[in-house]
C-alpha positions as CSV (number, residue, x, y, z in Angstrom):
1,X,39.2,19.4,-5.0
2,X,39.3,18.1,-1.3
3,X,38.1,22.3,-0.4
4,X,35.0,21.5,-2.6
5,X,34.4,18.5,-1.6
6,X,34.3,20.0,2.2
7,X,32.0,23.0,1.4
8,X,29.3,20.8,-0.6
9,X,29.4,17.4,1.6
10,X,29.4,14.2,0.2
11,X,26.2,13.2,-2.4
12,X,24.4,10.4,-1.2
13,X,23.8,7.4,-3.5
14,X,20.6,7.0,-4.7
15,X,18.3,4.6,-3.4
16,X,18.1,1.7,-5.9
17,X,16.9,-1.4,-3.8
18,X,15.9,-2.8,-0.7
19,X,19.3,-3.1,0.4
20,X,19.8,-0.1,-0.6
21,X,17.7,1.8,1.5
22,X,18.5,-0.1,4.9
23,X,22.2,0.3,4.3
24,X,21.1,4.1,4.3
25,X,18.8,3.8,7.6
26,X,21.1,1.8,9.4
27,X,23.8,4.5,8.5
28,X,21.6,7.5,10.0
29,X,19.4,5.6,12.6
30,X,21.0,6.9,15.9
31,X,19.5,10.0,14.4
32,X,16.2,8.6,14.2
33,X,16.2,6.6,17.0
34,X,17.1,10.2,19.1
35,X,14.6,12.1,17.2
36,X,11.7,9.6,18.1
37,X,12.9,8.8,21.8
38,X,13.4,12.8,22.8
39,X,10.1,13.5,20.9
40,X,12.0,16.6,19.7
41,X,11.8,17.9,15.8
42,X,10.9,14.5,14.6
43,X,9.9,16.2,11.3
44,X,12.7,17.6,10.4
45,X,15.4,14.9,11.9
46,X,13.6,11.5,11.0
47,X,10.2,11.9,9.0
48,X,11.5,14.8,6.2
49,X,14.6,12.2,5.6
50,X,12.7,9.0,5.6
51,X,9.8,10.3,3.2
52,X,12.1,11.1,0.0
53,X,13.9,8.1,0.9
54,X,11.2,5.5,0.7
55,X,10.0,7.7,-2.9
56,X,13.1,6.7,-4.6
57,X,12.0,2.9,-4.1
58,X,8.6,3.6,-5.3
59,X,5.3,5.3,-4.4
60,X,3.0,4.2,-2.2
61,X,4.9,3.6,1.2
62,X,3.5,4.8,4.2
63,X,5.1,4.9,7.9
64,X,3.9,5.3,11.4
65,X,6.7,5.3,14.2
66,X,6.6,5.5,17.8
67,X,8.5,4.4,21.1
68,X,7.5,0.3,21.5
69,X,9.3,0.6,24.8
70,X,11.5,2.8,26.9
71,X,14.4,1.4,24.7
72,X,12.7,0.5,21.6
73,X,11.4,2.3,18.5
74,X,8.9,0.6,16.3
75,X,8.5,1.1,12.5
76,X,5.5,0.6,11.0
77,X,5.8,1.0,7.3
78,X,1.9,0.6,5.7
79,X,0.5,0.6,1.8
80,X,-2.6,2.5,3.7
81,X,-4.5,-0.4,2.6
82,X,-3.9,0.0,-1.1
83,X,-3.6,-3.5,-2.8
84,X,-0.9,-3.1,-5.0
85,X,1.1,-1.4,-2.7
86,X,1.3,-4.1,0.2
87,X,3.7,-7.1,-1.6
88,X,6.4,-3.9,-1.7
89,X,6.0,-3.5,1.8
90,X,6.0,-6.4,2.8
91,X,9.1,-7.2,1.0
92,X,11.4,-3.9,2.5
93,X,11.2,-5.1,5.8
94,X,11.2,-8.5,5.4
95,X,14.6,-7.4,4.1
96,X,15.3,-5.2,7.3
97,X,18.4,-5.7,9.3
98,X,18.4,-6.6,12.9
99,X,19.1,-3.2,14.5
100,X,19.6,-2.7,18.5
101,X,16.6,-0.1,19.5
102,X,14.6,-0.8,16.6
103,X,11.5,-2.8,15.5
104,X,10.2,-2.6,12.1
105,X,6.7,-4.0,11.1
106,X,5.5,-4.2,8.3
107,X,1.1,-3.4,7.8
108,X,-0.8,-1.6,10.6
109,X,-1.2,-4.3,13.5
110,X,-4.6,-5.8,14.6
111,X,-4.9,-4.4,17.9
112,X,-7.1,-5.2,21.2
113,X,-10.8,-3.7,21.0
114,X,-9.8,-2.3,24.6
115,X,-7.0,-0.7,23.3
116,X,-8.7,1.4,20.5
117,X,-9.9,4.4,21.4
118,X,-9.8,7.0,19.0
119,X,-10.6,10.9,19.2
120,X,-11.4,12.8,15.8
121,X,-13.2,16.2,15.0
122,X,-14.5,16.5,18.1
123,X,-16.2,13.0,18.5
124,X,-14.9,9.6,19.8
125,X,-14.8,6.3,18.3
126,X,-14.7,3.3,20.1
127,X,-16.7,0.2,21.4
128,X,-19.5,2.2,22.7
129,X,-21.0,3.6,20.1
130,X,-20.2,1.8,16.9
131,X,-22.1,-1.4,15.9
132,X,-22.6,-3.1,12.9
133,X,-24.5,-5.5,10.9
134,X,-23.9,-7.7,8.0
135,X,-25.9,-7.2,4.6
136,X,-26.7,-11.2,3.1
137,X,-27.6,-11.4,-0.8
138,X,-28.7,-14.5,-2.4
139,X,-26.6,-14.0,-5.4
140,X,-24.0,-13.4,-4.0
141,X,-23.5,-15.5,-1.1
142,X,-20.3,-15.1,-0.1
143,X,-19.9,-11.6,-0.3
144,X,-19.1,-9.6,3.3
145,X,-21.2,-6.6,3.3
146,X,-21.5,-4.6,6.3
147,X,-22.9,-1.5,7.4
148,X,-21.0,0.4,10.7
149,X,-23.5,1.9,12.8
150,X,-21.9,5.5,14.8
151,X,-24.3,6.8,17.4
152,X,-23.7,10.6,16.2
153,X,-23.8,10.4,12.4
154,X,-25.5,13.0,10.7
155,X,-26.1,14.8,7.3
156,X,-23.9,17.6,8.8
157,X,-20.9,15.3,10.5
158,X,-20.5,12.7,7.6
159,X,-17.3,12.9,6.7
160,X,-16.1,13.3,10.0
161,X,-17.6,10.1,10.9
162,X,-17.2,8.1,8.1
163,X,-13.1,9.0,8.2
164,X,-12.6,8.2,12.1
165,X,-14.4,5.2,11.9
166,X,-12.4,3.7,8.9
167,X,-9.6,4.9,11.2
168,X,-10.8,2.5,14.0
169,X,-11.4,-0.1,11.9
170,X,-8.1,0.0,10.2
171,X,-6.4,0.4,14.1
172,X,-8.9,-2.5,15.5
173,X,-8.9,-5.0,12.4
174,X,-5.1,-4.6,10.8
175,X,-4.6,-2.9,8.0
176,X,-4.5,-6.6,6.2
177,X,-7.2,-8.4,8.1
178,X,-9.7,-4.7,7.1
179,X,-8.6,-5.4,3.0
180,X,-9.0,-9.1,3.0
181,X,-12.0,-9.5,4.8
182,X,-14.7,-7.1,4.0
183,X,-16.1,-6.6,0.7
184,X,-18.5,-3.3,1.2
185,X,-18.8,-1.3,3.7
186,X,-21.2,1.5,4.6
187,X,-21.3,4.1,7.5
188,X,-25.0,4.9,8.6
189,X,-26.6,6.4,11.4
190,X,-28.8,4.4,14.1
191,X,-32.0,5.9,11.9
192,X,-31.1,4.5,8.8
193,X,-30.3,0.8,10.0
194,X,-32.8,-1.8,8.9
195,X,-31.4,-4.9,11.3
196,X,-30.5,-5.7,14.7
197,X,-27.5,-3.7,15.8
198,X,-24.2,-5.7,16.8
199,X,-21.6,-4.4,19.0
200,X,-17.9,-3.7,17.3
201,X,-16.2,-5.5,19.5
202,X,-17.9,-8.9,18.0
203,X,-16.4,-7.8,14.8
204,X,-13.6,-9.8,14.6
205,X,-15.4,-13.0,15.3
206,X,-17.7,-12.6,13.0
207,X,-15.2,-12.1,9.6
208,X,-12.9,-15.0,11.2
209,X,-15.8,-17.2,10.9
210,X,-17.0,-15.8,7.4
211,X,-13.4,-16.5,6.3
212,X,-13.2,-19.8,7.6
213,X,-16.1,-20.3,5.8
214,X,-15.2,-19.0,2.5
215,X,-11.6,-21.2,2.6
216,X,-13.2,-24.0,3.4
217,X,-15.5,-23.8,0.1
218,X,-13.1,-22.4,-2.4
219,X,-9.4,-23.4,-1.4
220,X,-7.3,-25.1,-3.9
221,X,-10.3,-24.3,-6.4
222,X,-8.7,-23.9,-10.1
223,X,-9.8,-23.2,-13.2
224,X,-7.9,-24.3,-16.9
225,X,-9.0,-22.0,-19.7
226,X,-7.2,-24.5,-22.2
227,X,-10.0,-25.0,-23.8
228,X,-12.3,-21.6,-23.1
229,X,-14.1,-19.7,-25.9
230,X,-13.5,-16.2,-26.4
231,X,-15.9,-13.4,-28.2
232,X,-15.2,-10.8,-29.8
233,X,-17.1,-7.6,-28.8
234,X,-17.4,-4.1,-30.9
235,X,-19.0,-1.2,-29.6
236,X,-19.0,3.0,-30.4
237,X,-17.7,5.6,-27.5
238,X,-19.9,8.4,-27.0
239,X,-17.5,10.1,-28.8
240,X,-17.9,8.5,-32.0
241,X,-14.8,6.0,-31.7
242,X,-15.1,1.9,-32.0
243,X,-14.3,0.0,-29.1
244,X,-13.0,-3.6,-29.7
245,X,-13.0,-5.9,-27.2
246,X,-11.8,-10.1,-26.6
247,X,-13.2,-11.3,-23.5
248,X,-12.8,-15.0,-22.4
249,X,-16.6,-15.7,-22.3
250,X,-16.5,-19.1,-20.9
251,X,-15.3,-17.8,-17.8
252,X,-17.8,-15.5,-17.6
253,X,-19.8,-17.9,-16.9
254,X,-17.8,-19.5,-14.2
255,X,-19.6,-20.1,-10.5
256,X,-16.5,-20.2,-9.2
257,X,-15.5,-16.5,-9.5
258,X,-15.1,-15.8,-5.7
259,X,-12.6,-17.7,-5.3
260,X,-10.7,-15.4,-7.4
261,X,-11.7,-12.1,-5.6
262,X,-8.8,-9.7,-7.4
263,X,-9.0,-7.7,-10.5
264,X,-6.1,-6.7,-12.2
265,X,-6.5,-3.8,-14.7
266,X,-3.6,-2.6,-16.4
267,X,-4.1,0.5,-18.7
268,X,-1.9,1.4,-21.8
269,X,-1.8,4.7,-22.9
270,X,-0.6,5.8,-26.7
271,X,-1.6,8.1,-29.5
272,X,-3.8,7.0,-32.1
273,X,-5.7,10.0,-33.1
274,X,-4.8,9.6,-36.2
275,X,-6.6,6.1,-36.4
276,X,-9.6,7.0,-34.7
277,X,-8.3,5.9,-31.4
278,X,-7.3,2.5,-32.4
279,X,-3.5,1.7,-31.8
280,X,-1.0,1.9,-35.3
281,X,0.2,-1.3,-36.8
282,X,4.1,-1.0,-34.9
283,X,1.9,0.1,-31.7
284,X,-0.5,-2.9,-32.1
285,X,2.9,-5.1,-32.3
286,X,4.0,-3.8,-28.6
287,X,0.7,-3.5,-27.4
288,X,0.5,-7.9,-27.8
289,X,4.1,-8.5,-27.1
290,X,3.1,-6.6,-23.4
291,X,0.1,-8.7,-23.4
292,X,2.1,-11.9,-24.1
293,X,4.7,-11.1,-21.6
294,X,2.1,-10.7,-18.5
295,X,0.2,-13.6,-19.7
296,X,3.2,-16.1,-19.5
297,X,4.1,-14.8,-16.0
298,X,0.6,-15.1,-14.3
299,X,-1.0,-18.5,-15.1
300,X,-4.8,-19.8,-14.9
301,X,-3.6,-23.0,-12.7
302,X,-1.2,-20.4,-10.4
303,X,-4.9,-18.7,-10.1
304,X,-4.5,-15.8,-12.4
305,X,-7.5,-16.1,-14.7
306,X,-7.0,-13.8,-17.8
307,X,-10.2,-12.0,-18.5
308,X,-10.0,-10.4,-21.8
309,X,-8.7,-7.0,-23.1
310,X,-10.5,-3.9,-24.6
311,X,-9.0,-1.4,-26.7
312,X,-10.4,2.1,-28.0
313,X,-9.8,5.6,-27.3
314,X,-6.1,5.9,-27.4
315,X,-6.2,3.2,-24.5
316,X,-6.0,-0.7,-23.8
317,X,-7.1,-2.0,-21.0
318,X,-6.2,-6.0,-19.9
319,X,-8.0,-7.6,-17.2
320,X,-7.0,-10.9,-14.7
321,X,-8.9,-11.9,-12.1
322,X,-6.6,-13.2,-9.1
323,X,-6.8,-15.4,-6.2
324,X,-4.3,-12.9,-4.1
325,X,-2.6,-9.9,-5.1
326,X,1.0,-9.7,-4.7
327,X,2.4,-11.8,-7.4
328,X,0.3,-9.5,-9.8
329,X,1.2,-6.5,-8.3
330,X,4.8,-7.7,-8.1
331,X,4.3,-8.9,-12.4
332,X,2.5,-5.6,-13.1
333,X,5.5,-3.3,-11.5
334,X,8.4,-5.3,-12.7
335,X,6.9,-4.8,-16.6
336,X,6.3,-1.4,-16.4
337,X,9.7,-0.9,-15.8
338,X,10.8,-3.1,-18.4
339,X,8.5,-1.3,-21.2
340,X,8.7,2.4,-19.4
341,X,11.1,3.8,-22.7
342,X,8.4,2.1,-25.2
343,X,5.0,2.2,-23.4
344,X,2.8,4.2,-21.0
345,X,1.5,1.8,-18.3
346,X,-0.1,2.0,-15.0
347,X,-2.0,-0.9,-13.2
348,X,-4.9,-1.3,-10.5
349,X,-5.6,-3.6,-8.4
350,X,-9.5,-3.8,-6.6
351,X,-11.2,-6.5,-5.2
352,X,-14.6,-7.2,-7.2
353,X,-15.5,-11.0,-5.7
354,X,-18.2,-12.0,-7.8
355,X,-16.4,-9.9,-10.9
356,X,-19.8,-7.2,-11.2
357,X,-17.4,-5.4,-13.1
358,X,-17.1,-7.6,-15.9
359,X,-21.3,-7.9,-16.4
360,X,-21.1,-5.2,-19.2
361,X,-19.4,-8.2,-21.4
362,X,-21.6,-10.9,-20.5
363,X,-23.4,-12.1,-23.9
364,X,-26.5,-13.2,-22.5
């Protein structure tokens, strides 16, 4: 047994947990730390190890690593500035071990406007050519909208543009200071810009005061739907099918809805072709008893505001609307898991500050 054993190597356990998968680094991070310092087949020795690694957690991890010092190798692991992804992150290396030779972040750092310099396709983005300017709206006041101005956009070069200077912005801002903090954002050229140009580097200032701002007016701000009124919606698919749809309609109509910047959409998938679209009686059952389970664990006075649900098409979709989103993200993942033998779920999360989304349900 022992000969086998020898010719086939030992199986690695799989990679269950946070603890998991440190107990696994630590065990092969000489490796790493090598791999990184000599700058020689990091692929292969670090990155091709680490990527299946992270996969058996969950999707949606992300890594950057590079020498911090002449001693030190920094980790960055990133959600690439997917919502849903960044409470996960956040949590694996909060659980990291202290490790000589190693720093582990967790999110793509804010970094000095002096230090971002950043050469893509042929073209260069940095302070001196990228301005911007900040879009107002009377109805919705508290919304950031900006438009980044590069000196060398074109119809031809757009995509080149538009992807190095989300790059910057991602390197300049943080990856969690660029999600937070802007709303919309558009990359124009200097011909189609219809204000006063601001340099980047005033960037930063600018959303910490728009921020400070928006705290100042909405924090602590709750809402109790004890007492809300809910409609009840119908409507046909293009495809023939009914729709059927409870929103809360009260809240709707709510002023407060920036304050609660973060839509959760979870999607149910199951077969009812044989009823139109619409969900069997036992399928109807699980389809509430989900429901009833996310709506215990996110609460309106926690700032989880639940929208409504719509159901049609061999699909139901449930909406919150959030005040942050890692809790729901961290809900949403955990239930899933729970109901993955009975149900097929997925979840969103998207930030929709004045909840636009929603207007198609609006009665009035």
């Amino acid at each position: 047994m022992s000969f086998f054993k020898n010719i086939f190597g030992k199986k690695e356990e799989p990679i269950k947990n946070n603890v998991d998968f440190w107990n696994w680094f630590q065990a092969n991070e000489k490796t790493f730390f090598n791999a990184i310092k000599s700058h020689k087949e990091i692929e292969e020795r670090f990155f091709d190890k680490l990527s299946p690694k992270l996969s058996e957690l969950k999707d949606g991890y992300y890594y950057q690593a590079w020498m911090y010092d002449d001693n030190t190798v920094e980790l960055v692991l990133t959600a690439d500035a997917n919502a849903k992804n960044i409470v996960f992150v956040e949590e694996l290396v909060a659980h990291a071990p202290k490790i000589d030779g190693w720093k582990f972040t967790a999110l793509k750092p804010a970094m000095d406007i002096e230090n971002v310099a950043i050469s893509m396709g042929g073209y260069k983005f940095d302070r001196n050519n990228l301005f911007f300017y900040s879009n107002d709206y009377a109805a919705y006041p508290d919304e950031i909208d900006l438009c980044v101005i590069h000196n060398e956009l074109t119809e031809d070069n757009m995509q080149e543009i538009v992807d190095g200077t989300y790059l910057f912005l991602d390197n300049y801002l943080g990856e969690l200071d660029f999600l937070n903090n802007i709303d919309n954002l558009k990359i124009i050229s200097r011909q189609e810009a219809e204000k006063e140009l601001v340099p980047i580097n005033k960037l930063k200032d600018f959303l910490t005061w728009r921020q400070k701002e928006f705290i100042e007016k909405y924090s602590g701000l709750r809402c109790n739907t004890e007492n809300d009124t809910y409609a009840s919606l119908e409507a046909v698919l293009k495809n023939g099918r009914p729709l059927f749809a409870i929103v809360n309609s009260t809240l709707l109509e709510w002023d407060g809805k920036a304050s609660h910047p973060w839509i959760l959409e979870v999607q149910i998938n199951y077969n009812g072709d044989e009823n139109n679209g619409l969900p069997e009686a036992s399928t109807y059952e699980l389809l509430n008893e989900f429901e009833e389970q996310i709506m215990l664990e996110l609460k309106d006075f926690d700032g989880y505001l639940y929208i409504g649900r719509e159901t049609a098409d061999n699909s139901r979709q449930i909406y919150f609307a959030c005040k942050d989103f890692r809790k729901p993200s961290r809900i949403s993942h955990h239930l899933i898991k729970k109901y993955s033998d009975k149900l097929s779920i997925e979840y969103d999360i998207y930030k929709d500050k004045y909840w636009q989304s929603f207007e198609r349900f609006r009665l009035n």
